[in-house]
C-alpha positions in Angstrom: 63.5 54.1 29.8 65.2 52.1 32.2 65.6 52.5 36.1 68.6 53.2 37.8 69.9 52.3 41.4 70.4 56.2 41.0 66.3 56.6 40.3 65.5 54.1 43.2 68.1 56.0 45.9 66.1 59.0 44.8 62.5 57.9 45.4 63.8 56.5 48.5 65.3 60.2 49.6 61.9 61.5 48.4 60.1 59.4 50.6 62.2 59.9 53.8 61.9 63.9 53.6 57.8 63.0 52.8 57.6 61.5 55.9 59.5 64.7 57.8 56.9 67.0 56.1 53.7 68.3 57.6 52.9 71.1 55.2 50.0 69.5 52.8 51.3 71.7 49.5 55.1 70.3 50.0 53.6 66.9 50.4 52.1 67.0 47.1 55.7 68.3 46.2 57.3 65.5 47.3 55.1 62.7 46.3 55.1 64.1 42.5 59.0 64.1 42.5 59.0 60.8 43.8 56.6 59.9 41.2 58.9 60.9 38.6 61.9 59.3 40.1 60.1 56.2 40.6 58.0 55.5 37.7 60.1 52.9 35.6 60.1 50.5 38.2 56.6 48.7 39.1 57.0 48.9 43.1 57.8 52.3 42.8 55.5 53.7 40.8 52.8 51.7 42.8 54.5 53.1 46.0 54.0 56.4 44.8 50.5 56.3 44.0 49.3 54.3 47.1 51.2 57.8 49.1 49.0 60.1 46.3 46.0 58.1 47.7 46.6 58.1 51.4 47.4 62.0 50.7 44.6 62.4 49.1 42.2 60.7 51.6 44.1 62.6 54.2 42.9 65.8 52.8 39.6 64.7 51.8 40.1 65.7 48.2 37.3 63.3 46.2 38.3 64.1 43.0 42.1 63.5 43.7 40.9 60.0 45.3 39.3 59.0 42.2 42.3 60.3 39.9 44.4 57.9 42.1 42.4 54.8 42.2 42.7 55.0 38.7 46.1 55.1 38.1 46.2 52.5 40.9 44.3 50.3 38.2 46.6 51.5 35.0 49.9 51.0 36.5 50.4 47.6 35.7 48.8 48.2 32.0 51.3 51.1 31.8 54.1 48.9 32.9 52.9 45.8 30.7 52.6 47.9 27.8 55.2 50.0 28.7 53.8 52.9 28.3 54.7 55.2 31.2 54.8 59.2 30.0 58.0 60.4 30.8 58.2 63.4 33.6 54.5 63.1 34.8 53.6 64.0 38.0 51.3 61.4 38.7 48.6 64.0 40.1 44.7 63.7 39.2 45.0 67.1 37.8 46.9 66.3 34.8 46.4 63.2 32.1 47.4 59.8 33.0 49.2 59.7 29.9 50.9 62.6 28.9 55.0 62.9 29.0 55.2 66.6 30.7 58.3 68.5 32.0 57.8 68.8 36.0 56.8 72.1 37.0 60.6 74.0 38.7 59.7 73.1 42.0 59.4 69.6 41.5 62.8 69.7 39.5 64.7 71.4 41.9 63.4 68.5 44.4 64.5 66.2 41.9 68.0 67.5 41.5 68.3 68.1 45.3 67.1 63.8 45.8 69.4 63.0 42.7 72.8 64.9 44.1 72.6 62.3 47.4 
């Protein structure tokens, strides 16, 4: 799949509400629709994990910092290969490689980011 300037305006929109946001569980929100948006293009998807990390650390959630650093490391493999699974959330609680539909919440952040 290829990005869009639509998938890039999105992450972007995704971002700037993260950055508004306070509440931890809307954070995670955020930072998985962004994920999704974002995930065809390298600084992006990178982007979006470095914010998982940061969130992560912030919270002091080990095993979340650990799920990130390593999709830190297979993000260019991912992108070199490209194989990036469609609709993941990018979170340490799912696989690193399975396609998934986002969960509603997630979709309806999507939708909201994509009808800018």
């Amino acid at each position: 799949m290829q990005p869009t300037d639509a998938d890039i305006r999105s992450h972007d929109r995704l971002v700037s509400r993260l950055e508004q946001t306070a509440d931890p569980a809307q954070r995670w929100r955020l930072l998985m629709a962004a994920h999704v948006a974002g995930q065809y293009r390298l600084r992006l998807h990178w982007d979006s994990h470095v914010r998982m990390l940061r969130q992560a650390w912030r919270e002091r959630d080990l095993r979340e910092v650990a799920g990130q650093l390593l999709r830190l490391a297979l993000v260019p493999l991912g992108h070199a290969f490209q194989r990036l699974p469609a609709g993941n959330g990018g979170r340490a609680t799912v696989s690193a490689c399975a396609p998934m539909q986002p969960p509603p919440d997630v979709e309806a952040l999507l939708r909201w980011a994509r009808e800018a």
